[in-house]
C-alpha positions in Angstrom: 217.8 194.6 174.3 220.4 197.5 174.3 219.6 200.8 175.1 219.1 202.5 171.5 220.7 205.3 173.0 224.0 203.5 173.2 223.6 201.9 169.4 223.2 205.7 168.3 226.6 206.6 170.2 228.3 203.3 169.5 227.3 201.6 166.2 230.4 200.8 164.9 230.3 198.4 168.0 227.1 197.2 167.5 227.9 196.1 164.3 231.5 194.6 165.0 229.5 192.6 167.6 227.1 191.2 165.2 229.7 190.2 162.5 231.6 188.7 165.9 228.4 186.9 166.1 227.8 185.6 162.6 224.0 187.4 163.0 222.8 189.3 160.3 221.8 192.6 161.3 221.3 196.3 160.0 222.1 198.5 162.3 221.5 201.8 159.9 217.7 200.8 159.3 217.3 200.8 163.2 219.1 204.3 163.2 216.6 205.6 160.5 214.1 204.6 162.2 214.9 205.9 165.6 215.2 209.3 163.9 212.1 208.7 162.1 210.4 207.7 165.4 211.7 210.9 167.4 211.2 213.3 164.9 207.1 211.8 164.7 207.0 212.1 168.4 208.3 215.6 168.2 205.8 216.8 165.4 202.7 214.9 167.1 204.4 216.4 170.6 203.5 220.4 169.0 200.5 219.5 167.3 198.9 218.3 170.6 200.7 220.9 172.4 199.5 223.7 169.7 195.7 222.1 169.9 195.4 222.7 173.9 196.4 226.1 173.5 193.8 226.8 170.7 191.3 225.0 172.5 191.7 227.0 175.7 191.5 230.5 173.5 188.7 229.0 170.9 186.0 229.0 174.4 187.0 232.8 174.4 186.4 233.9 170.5 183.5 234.6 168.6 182.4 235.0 165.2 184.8 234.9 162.1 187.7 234.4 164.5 186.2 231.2 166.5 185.7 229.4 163.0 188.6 230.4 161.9 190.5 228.5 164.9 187.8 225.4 164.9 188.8 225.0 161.4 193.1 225.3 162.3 191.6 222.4 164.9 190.0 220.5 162.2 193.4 220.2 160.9 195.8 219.7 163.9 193.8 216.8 165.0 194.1 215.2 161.3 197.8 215.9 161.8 197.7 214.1 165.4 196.4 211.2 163.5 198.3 211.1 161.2 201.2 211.4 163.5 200.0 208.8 165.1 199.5 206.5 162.5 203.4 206.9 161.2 204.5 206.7 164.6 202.6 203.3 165.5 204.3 201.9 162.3 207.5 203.1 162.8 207.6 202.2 166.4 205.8 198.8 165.4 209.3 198.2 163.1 211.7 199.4 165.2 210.9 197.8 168.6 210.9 194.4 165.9 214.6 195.4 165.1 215.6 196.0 168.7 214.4 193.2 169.8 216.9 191.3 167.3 219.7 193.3 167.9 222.5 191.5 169.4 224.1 191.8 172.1 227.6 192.6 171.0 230.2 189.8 172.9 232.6 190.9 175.3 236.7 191.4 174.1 237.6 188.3 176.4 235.1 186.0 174.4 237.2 184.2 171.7 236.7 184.9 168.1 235.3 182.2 166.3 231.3 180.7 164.4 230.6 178.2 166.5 231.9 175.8 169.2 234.6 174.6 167.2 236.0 177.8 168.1 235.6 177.6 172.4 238.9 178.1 174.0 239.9 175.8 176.8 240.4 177.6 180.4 241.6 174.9 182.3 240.8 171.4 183.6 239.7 169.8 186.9 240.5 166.0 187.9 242.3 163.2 186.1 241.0 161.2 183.3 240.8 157.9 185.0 242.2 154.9 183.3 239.7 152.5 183.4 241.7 149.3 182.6 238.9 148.1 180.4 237.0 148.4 177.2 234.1 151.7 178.2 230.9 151.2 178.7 228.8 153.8 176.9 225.6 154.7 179.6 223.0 152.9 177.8 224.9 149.3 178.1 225.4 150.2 182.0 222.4 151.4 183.0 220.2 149.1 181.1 222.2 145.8 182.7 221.7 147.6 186.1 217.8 148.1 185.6 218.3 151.9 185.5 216.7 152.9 182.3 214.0 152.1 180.0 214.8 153.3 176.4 213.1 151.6 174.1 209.5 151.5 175.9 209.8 155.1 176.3 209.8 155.5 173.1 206.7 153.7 172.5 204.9 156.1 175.2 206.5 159.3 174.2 208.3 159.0 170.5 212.2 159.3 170.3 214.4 161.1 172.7 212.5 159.9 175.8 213.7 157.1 178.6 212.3 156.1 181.5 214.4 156.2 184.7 213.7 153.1 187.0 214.9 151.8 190.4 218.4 153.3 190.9 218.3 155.1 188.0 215.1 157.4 189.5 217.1 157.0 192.8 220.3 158.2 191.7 218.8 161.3 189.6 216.5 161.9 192.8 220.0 162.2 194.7 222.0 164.3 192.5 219.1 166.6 192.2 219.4 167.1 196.1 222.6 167.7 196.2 222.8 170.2 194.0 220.4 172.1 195.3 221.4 171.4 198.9 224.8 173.0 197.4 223.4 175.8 195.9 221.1 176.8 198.9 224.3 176.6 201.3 225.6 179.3 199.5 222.9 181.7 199.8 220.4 180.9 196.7 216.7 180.8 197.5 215.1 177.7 196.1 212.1 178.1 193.7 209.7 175.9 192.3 208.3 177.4 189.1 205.9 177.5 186.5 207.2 175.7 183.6 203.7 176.7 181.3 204.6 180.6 180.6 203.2 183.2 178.7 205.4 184.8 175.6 206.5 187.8 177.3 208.9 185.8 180.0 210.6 184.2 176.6 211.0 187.8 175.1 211.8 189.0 178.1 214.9 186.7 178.9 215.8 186.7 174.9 214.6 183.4 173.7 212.3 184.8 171.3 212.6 186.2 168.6 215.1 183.1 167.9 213.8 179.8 169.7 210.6 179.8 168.5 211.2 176.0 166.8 213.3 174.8 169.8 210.2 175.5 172.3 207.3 173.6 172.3 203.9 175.4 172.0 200.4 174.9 174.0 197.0 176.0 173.3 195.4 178.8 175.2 191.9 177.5 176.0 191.1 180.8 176.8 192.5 182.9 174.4 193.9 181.8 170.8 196.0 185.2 170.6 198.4 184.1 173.8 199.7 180.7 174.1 201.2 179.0 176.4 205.1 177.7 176.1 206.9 174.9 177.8 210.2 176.4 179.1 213.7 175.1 178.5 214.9 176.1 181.5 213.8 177.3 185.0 215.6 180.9 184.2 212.9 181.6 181.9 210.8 181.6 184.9 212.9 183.0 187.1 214.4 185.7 185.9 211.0 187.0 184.9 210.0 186.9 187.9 210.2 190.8 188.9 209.9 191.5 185.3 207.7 195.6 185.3 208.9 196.3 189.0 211.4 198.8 190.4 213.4 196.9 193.5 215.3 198.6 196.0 218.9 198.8 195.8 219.1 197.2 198.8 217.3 194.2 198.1 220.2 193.0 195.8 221.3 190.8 194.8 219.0 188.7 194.3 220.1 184.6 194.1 217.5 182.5 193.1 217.9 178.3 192.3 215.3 177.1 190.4 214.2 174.0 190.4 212.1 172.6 187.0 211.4 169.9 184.4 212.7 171.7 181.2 212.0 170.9 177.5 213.2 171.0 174.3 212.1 170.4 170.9 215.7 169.6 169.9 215.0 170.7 166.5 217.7 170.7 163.9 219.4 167.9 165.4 218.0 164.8 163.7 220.7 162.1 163.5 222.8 164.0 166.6 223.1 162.1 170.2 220.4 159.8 169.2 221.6 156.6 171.5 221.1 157.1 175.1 219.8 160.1 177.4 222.7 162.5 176.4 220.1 164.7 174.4 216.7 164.5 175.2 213.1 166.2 174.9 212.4 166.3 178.9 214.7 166.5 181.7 215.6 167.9 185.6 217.0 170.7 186.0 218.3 173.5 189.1 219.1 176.8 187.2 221.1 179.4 189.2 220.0 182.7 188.7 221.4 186.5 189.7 220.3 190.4 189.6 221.9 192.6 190.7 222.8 196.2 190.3 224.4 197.5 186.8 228.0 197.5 187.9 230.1 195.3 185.4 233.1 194.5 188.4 230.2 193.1 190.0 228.7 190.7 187.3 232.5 189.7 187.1 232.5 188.6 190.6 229.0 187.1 190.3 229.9 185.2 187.0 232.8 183.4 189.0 230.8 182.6 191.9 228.0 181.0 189.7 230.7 179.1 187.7 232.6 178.1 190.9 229.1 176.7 192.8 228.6 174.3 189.3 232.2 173.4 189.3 231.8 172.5 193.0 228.9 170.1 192.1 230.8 168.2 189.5 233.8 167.9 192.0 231.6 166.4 194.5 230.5 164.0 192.1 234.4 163.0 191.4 234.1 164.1 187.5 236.8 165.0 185.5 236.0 168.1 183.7 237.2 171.0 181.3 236.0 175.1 181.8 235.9 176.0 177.7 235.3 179.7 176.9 232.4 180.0 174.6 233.0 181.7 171.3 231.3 184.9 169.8 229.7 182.7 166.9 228.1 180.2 170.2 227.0 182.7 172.4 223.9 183.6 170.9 221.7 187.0 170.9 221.2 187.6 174.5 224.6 186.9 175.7 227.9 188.7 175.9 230.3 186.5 177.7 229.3 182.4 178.5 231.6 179.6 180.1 230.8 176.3 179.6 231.1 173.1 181.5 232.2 169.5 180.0 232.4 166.6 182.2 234.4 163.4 180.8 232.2 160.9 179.4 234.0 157.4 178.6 231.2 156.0 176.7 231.9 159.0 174.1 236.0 159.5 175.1 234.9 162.9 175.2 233.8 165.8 176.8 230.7 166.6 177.2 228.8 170.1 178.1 227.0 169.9 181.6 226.8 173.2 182.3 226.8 177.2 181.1 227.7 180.4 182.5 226.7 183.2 180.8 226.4 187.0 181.6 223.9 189.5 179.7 224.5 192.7 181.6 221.7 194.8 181.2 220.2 193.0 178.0 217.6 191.1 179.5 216.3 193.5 182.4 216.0 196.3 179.7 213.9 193.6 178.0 211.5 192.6 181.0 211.6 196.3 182.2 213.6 194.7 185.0 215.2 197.7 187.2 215.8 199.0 190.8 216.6 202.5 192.4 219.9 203.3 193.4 221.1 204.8 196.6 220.8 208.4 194.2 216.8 207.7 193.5 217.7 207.0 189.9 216.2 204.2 188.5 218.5 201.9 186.2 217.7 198.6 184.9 219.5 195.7 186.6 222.1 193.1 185.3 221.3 189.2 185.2 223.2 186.2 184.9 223.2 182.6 185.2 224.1 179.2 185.1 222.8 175.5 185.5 223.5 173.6 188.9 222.7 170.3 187.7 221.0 169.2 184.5 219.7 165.8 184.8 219.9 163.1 182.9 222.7 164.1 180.8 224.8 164.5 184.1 224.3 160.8 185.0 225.9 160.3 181.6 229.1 161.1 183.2 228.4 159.8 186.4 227.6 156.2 185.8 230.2 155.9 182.9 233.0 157.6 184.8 232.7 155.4 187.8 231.6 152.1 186.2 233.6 149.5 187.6 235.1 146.0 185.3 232.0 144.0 186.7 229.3 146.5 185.0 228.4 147.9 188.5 228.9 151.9 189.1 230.7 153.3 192.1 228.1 156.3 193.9 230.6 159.2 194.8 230.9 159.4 198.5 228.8 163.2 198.2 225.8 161.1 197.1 225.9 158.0 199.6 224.1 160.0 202.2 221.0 160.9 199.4 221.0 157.2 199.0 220.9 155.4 202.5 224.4 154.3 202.0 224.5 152.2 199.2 228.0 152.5 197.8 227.5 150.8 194.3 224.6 150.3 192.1 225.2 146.3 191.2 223.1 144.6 188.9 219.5 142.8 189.9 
């Protein structure tokens, strides 16, 4: 969330950055309401202030005098409830609207309402000419005995497969080198709870927002806190110091997380049905930093996450694009993302592999997320992140960029090793 202190300094910015964002919201009822909430706390402040000074004289009168002050009590502490009682619904609202609040974008994001809008950076690799009509990924990996489709979808409904033989193989091995990648370059590898409580998803600024895109589970224990499948390990992970206070020295912290992710994919009936490109349940490693608040610092951070994905896709031989992500894309929590899109033939299109994106101080302020700097003040951190690999929707690119005229799929040279070898998946 942002620090209400800066939306009362800056609200002409806080509401440029909604309308940047297409996202209703009313920044003057949040404004009333943080003065309504500090003048309460200032009132129920001299009330309780005024009743310990009368009760300390009230053990010292007698008389007139003593019932006169019991019955000035009598009233203060209907006032302190009533205080109470305003504040509690005023605070109840306004933490509602702050949690809502966008995050206004940065000035380098482009202007634009949805993706329509992203700006190309630049590109990596050549488009190969294949000499021959494209394969899409389901025709290729279903001759080759990598994927199961349609019996998935008897076990688990639509927008399920089944990975098989080479197909399990090859996601085992891009998995590994991703995260053999990312440890190289100083991330710590976790495995992580994918079942978390709310918090974490309020906490990294999914909810209020995602609710319908995140699947829910029953709380056997308690019917007041569910459970909720994550849709990505940075739930998890950047929630994981959520309440402490690090040490300035301890940062940054780089984390890889390593997770099955899911999504409801709700809203997108009819889109990316055929094949594996959008699915319920899928692999994932999830780079994640903290790190002090310093904005030249998340800069630095942001290209070194984007440059560790980039160099995953380049060991994989895929052509791809680096698209700036538009105001009206980024969502609530973010204020500047970069996406990923590798070439997919099957599609002739790009197609999004991988995110960017850099919240400043939006989610720690969230997850009460902060450290002490070399002054002893305590500040709340910055966070970013970005995907390593996402699997399957990687081996989308992967077995229709290298498909060869016979149907088989070249393996990049980078994966051989993962593999025992083999340098082409060729059919049974």
């Amino acid at each position: 969330m942002l620090d209400p202190a800066y939306i009362r300094e800056h609200p002409d910015a806080v509401r440029r950055g909604a309308r940047r964002k297409g996202i209703a919201f009313d920044v003057d009822r949040l404004l009333a309401l943080d003065e309504e909430r500090r003048r309460l706390t200032r009132l129920q402040e001299e009330a309780r202030a005024e009743q310990k000074a009368l009760g300390r004289q009230v053990a010292t009168l007698a008389g007139p005098s003593r019932a006169q002050v019991l019955e000035h009590l009598a009233g203060l502490k209907a006032r302190v409830q009533a205080h109470t009682e305003d504040l509690e619904r005023v605070t109840t609202e306004l933490d509602a609207l702050l949690l809502a609040c966008p995050n206004p974008p940065d000035e380098d994001a482009p202007d634009g309402p949805d993706e329509g809008a992203n700006v190309e950076l630049r590109r990596w690799g050549e488009v190969r000419d294949l000499g021959f009509a494209a394969r899409d990924h389901v025709e290729l990996m279903t001759g080759l005995g990598m994927l199961e489709v349609e019996r998935a979808g008897r076990l688990a409904g639509s927008r399920s497969y089944v990975l098989k033989g080479p197909g399990a193989l090859l996601e085992q091995a891009v998995l590994r080198l991703a995260q053999d990648v990312i440890v190289a370059r100083g991330f710590v590898l976790l495995s992580v709870p994918v079942l978390v409580k709310e918090w974490t998803l309020r906490g990294t600024a999914y909810f209020p927002g995602a609710e319908e895109q995140t699947y829910r589970i029953a709380n056997p224990t308690s019917d007041d806190e569910p459970y909720w499948l994550v849709g990505t390990s940075e739930v998890s992970v950047t929630a994981l110091h959520g309440g402490e206070i690090l040490d300035a020295a301890q940062l940054p912290l780089r984390y890889a997380g390593v997770s099955t992710c899911f999504r409801r994919e709700a809203g997108t009936y009819g889109k990316d049905t055929r094949g594996v490109y959008r699915v319920h349940q899928f692999q994932k490693v999830e780079q994640v930093v903290v790190d002090v608040a310093d904005d030249a610092r998340s800069l630095a951070h942001h290209a070194a996450i984007l440059d560790n994905a980039e160099e995953v896709l380049r060991r994989l031989e895929l052509p791809y694009r680096v698209m700036a992500v538009a105001a009206g894309d980024l969502g609530r929590g973010a204020r500047y993302k970069v996406d990923l899109e590798a070439w997919m033939p099957g599609r002739q299109a790009f197609g999004e592999t991988h995110s960017a994106t850099r919240f400043g101080d939006y989610q720690a302020r969230r997850l009460n997320l902060r450290y002490r700097d070399t002054d002893g003040r305590v500040r709340f951190c910055h966070t970013l992140n970005n995907t390593v690999v996402a699997s399957p929707r990687v081996l989308v690119a992967l077995v229709e960029a290298h498909q060869q005229p016979d149907g088989s799929v070249r393996i990049p040279t980078a994966l051989r090793p993962y593999l025992g070898g083999l340098e082409a998946i060729r059919a049974p």
